[in-house]
N, C-alpha and C positions, 0 to 999 in steps of 0.2 A: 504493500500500500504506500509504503513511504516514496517507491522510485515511481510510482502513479502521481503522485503528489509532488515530486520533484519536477518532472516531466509537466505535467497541468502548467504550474510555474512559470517556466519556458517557455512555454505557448501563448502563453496571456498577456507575457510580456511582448509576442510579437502581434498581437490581435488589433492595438491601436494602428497599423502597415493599412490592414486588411481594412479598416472603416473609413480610410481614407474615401476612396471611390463615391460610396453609399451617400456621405455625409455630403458632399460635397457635391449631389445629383440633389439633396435636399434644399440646399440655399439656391444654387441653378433655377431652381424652379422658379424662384421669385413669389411666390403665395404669401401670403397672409400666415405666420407663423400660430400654428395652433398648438398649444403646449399641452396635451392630453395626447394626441397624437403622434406630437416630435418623443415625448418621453418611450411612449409604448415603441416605435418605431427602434428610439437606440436601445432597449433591451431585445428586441426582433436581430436586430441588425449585428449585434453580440453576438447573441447565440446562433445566428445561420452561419455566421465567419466562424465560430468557434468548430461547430461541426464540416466545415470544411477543411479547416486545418487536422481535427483527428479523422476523419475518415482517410483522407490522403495518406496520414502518419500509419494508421489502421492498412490501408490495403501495403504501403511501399513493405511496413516487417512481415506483411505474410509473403510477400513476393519476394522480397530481396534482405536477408540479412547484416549484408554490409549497409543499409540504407544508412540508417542511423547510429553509425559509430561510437558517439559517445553517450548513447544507452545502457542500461545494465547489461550482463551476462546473457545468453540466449536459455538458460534456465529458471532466468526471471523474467524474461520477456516473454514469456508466455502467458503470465499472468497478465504483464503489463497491456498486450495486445489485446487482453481481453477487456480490461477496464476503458481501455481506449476504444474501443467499439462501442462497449456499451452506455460509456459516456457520449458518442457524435450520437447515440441514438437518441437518448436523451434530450440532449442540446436540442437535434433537428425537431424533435416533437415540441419542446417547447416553442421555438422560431415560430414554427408553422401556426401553433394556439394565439401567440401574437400579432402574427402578422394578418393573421384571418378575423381581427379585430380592426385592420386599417382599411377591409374591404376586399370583393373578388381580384379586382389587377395585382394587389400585395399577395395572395393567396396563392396566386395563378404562377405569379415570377416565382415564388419559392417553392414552389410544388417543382418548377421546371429546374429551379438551380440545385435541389437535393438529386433528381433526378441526371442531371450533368456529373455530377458528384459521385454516383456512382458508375456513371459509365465508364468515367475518369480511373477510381481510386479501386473497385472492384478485382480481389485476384482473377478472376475466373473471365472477365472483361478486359481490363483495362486498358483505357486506349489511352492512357500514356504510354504505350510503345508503338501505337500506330499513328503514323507523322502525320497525317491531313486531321484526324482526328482529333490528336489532342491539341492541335491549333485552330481548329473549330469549337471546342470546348471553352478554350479561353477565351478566345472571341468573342462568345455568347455570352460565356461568365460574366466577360466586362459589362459588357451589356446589361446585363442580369440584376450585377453589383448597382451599377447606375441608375436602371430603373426604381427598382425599391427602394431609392431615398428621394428622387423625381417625382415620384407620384404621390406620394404617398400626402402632400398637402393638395393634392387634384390637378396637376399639371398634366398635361394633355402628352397619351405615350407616344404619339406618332414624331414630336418634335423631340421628344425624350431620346428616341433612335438614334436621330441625326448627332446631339450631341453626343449619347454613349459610344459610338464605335469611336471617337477620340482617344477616349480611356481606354476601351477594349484594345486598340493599336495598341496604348502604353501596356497593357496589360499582357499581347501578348509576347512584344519587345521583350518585355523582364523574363518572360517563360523561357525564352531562349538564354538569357543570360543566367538563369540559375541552373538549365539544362550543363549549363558548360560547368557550375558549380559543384554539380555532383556527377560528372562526366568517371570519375574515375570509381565512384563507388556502384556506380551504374554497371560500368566493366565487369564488375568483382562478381557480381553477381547478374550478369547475360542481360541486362535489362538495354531492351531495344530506345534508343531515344535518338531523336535527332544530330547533338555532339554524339552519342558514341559511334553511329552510323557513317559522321561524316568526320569534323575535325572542327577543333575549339575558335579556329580562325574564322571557317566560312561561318560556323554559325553566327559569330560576336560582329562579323560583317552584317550578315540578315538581321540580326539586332538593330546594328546603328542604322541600317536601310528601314525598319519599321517604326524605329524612333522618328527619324526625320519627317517621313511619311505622315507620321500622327503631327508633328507641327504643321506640314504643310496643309494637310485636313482641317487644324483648327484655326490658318488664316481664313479659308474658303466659310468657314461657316462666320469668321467676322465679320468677312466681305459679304456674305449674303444676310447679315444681322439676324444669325440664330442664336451667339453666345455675343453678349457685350465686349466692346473693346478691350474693357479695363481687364477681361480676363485672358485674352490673349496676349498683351503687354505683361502680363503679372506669370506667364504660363511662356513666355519665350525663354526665363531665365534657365529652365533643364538644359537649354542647347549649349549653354556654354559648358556645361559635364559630358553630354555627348561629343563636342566636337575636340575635348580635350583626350577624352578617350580612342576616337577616332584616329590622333595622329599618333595614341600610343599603340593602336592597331596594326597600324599599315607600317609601323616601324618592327614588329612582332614581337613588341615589349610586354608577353601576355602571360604570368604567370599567373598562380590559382591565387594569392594573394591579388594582384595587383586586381583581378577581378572583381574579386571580392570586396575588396576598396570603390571601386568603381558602383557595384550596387549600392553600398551603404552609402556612398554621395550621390548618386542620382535620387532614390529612395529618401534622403535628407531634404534636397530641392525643391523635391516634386511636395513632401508634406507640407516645408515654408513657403509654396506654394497657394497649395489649398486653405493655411492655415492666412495668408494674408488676403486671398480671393474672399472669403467667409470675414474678416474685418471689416474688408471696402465695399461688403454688403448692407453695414450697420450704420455708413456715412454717404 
């Protein structure tokens, strides 16, 4: 119980990453702020990220026991897998009682993103090893992530699209950059992924190719005044992390740290980001 409880820990601490998207499809909206609503909404919002982080955690140790390295012993991890399980179960049923409080479109998005969730993290499935798949997965994820904090004060989903595939691009940018992150534990144990398929270079290339792509998407939707200016002006600042990374790219300056540094600064940006877009909403 204790390395359940260590683990839980860890995850929670990475949960505020995951609400970024959500929260941030919530002020987008521009509504009328209902606090009955916005509260249920960040407990929903909680627990559907929480149970995508353990179902994912859940399917990678039954499939791959190098997944998680600095786990306990694989004689404890059998326990732990289980409480992991039985906790995203938990979590997801709770999401769901929540979110079927903000109404059918809340209900409908999380019905479909538990549903991704498993096609994703599933041993007996999972299309993290099948390459058009699990970059369709994300792509819809972002989308997913997006809408459930968009709607949910009555913002109309058809516009909600246009913006969310911006995120979903960033979203699934990062897929490929953490694919290269665990490229070697992937190896260890036969797991099909795009890095171990191809190589840590072309991928972190198709990275900064889908990074850019999502800027360039979100000048198009300023020029057609779907997302306000101030947020494309406040949202060009990730470029200067991509294009510093970029020329450490093409120089093949790429080791597993320097990568590693490179998510936790883009990941930095992108939240002071969100967190100064959601200020210049209050003025």
């Amino acid at each position: 119980m204790q390395d359940f409880v260590q683990y839980l820990r860890y995850r929670l601490q990475e949960l505020p990453v995951w609400l970024g998207i959500p929260v941030l499809g919530l002020f987008l909206a521009e509504k009328p702020i209902v606090w009955s609503r916005l509260i249920i909404f960040f407990f929903a919002i909680s627990f559907s990220m929480l149970h995508v982080l353990l179902v994912n955690d859940w399917g990678d140790l039954q499939k791959n026991p190098y997944e998680k390295v600095n786990l306990p012993s694989k004689a404890n991890q059998l326990h732990l897998i289980h409480c992991i399980g039985k906790t995203s179960i938990y979590s997801y049923i709770i999401c769901i009682i929540l979110f079927s409080l903000l109404g059918p479109i809340s209900i409908f998005l999380a019905l479909i993103g538990g549903m991704l969730s498993v096609l994703y993290s599933h041993p007996s499935i999972h299309f993290k090893e099948n390459l058009l798949g699990s970059t369709g997965i994300h792509f819809i994820g972002g989308e997913i992530q997006f809408l459930l904090g968009y709607t949910t004060l009555g913002a109309p989903i058809k516009e909600g699209i246009l913006v969310g595939a911006f995120f979903s691009f960033i979203f699934v940018a990062g897929h490929f950059v953490h694919m290269c992150l665990d490229v070697n534990e992937d190896k260890k144990g036969n797991i099909q992924t795009w890095a171990t398929r191809f190589n840590n270079f072309s991928i972190l290339l198709i990275a900064s190719i889908v990074f850019l792509s999502a800027h360039i998407y979100l000048l198009m939707l300023t020029i057609y005044a779907i997302v306000p200016l101030s947020m494309f002006y406040i949202f060009i600042l990730p470029l200067i992390v991509h294009i510093i990374f970029y020329k450490d790219l093409l120089r093949r300056n790429m080791t597993q740290r320097n990568i590693y540094r490179y998510r936790k600064n883009y990941r930095l940006v992108y939240a002071l980001c969100t967190g100064a877009y959601i200020l210049s909403t209050f003025y």
